[in-house]
C-alpha positions in Angstrom: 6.4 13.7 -14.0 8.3 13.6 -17.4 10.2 10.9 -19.3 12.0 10.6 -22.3 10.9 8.6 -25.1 13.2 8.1 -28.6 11.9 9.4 -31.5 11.7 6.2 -33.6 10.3 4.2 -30.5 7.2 7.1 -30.0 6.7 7.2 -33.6 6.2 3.5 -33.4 3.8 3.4 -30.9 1.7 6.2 -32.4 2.2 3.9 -35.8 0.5 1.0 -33.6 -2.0 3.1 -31.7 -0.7 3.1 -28.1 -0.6 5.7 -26.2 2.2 6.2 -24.6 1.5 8.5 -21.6 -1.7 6.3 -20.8 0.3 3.4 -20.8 3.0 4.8 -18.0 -0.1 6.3 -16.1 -1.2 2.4 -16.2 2.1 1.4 -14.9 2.5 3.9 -12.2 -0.7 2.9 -10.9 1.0 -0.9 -10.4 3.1 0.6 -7.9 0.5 2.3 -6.4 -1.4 -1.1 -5.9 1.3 -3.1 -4.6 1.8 -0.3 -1.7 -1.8 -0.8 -1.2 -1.2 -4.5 -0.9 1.9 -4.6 1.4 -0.2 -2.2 3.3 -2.3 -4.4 3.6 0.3 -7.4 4.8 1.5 -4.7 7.4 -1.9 -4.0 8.5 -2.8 -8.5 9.0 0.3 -8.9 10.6 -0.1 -6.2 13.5 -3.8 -7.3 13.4 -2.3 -10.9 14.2 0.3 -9.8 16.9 -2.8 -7.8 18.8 -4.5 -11.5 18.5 -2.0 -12.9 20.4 -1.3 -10.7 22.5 -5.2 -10.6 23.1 -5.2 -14.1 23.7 -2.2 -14.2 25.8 -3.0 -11.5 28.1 -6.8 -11.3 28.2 -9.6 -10.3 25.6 -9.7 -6.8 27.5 -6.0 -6.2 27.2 -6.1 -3.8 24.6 -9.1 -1.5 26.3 -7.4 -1.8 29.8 -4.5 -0.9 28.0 -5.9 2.3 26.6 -7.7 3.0 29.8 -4.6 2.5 32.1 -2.5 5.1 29.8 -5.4 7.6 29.9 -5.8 7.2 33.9 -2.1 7.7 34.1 -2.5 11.5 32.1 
């Protein structure tokens, strides 16, 4: 990926010592880790609806589940 930076804004960076390209890297990766994170929601809620679903059906409902659709192959 490639960006465009001014002139006067890069050359005041490099004036202060930051560099710029590490400091995008560093903010790309903030997007990486909030994926990971609402991953991660996605994943506890389906992890909660299997719960109930568990609890409503029976604590075998998943396996019988997966057995019944492999019987039925």
């Amino acid at each position: 990926m490639s960006t465009k930076v001014r002139r006067s804004v890069l050359e005041k960076a490099r004036r202060y010592g930051i560099n710029v390209s590490e400091l995008l890297r560093k903010a790309l990766e903030v997007v990486k880790r909030r994926e990971l994170e609402e991953l991660a929601s996605l994943a506890e809620r389906v992890a909660e609806g299997l719960r109930k679903a568990s609890a409503a059906y029976g604590e075998d409902y998943v396996a019988r589940s997966v057995r019944e659709d492999r019987a039925a192959r």
